[in-house]
C-alpha positions as CSV (number, residue, x, y, z in Angstrom):
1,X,-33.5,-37.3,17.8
2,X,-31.0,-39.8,18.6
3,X,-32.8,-41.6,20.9
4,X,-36.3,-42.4,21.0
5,X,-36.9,-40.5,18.0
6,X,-35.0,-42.1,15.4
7,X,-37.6,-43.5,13.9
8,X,-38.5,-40.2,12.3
9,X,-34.9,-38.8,12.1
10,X,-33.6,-42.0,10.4
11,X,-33.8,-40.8,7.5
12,X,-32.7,-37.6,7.9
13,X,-29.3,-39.3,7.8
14,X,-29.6,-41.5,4.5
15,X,-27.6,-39.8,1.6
16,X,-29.6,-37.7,-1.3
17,X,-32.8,-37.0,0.5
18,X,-35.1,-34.6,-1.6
19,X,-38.4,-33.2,-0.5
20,X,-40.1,-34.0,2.9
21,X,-38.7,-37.0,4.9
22,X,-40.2,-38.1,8.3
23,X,-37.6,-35.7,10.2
24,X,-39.9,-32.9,8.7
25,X,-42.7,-33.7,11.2
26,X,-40.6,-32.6,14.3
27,X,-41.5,-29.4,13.1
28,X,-45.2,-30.7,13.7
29,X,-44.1,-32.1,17.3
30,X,-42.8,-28.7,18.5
31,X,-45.4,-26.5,16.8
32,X,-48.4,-27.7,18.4
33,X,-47.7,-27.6,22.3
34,X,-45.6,-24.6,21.3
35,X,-49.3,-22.9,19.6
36,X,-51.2,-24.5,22.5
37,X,-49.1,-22.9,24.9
38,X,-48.8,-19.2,23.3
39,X,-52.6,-19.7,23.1
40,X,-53.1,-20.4,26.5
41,X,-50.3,-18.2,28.1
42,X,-51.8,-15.1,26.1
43,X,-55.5,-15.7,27.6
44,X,-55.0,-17.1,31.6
45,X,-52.9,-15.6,34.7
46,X,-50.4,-17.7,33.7
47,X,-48.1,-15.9,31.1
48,X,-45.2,-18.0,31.9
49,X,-46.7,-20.4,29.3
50,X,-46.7,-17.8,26.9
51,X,-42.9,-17.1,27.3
52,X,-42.2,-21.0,27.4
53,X,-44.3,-21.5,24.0
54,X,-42.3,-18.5,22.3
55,X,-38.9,-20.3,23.5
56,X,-40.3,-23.1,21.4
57,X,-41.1,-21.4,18.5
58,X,-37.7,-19.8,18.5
59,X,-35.6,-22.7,18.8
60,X,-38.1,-24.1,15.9
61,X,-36.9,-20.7,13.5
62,X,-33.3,-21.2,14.8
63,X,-33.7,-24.9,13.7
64,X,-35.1,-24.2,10.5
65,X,-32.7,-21.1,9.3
66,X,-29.4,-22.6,10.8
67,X,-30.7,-26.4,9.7
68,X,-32.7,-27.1,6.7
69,X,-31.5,-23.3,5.3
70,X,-28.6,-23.0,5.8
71,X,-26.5,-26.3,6.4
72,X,-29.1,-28.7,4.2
73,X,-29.4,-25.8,1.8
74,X,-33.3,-27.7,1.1
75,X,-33.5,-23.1,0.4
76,X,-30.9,-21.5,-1.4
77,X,-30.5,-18.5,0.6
78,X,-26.9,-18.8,1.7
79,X,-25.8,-21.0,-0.8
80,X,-22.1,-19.1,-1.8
81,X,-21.8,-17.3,1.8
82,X,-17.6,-17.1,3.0
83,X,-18.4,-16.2,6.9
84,X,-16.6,-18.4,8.9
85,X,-18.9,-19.0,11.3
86,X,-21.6,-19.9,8.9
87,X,-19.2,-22.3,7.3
88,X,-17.5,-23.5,10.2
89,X,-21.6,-24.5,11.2
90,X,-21.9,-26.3,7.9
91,X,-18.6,-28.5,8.5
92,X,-19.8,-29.1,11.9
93,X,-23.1,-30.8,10.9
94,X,-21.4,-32.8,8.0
95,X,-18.9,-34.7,10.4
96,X,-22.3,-35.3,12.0
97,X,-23.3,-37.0,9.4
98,X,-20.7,-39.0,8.7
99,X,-22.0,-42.1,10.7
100,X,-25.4,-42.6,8.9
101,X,-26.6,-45.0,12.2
102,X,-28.0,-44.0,15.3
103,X,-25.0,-44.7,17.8
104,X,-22.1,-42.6,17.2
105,X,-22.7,-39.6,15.8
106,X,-20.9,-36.6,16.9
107,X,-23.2,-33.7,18.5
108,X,-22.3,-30.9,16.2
109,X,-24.3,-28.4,18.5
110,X,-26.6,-26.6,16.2
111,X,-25.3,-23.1,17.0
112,X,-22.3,-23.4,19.3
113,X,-20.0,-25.9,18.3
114,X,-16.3,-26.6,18.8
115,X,-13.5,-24.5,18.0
116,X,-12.0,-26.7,15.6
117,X,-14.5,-26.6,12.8
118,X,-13.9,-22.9,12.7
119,X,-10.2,-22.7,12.9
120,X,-9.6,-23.5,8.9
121,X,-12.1,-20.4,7.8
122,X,-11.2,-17.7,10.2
123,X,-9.0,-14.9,8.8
């Protein structure tokens, strides 16, 4: 998203976005090859693109729950959570955003991210 697809995830990074912004057709970009290969893998001897097109839907709900739910908040479903890890996630994705560029941003990992954004909410 860094790279050659900045275009769309530009402004994702550009303070007070509301509604859909061109990041939101990613979710576009993964779903169709990951549809077309569920599709496919379910129907032919080759069931390994079945299992590649669920990976791809998963990351997509991982992306959307840990993302747009629950760091963006764009749904109020976690809005006043105290877990560490879920907050140590959202501080994570905020130092990410710090630079509003292209060229150096920090990679806040999506789930897995370092130690020290966790270390000021674990009790």
């Amino acid at each position: 998203m860094h790279g050659f697809g900045w275009y769309l995830h530009e402004d994702h990074h550009q303070p007070k976005y509301n509604g859909f912004e061109k990041n939101d057709a990613f979710f576009v970009i993964f779903a169709i090859p990951s549809m077309a290969l569920i599709f496919y893998g379910s129907n032919s001897i080759y069931t390994y693109l079945l299992y590649i097109g669920l990976g791809i839907l998963l990351y997509g709900v991982a992306y959307f729950l840990v993302h747009d739910v629950l760091i963006h908040q764009r749904f109020k479903w976690f809005k006043n959570t105290n877990n560490w890890y879920l907050q140590g996630l959202r501080k994570a994705h905020k130092i990410h955003h710090k630079n509003m560029g292209k060229e150096d941003s920090q990679c806040f990992g999506m789930l897995f991210v370092p130690v020290k954004y966790f270390k000021q909410y674990k009790k």
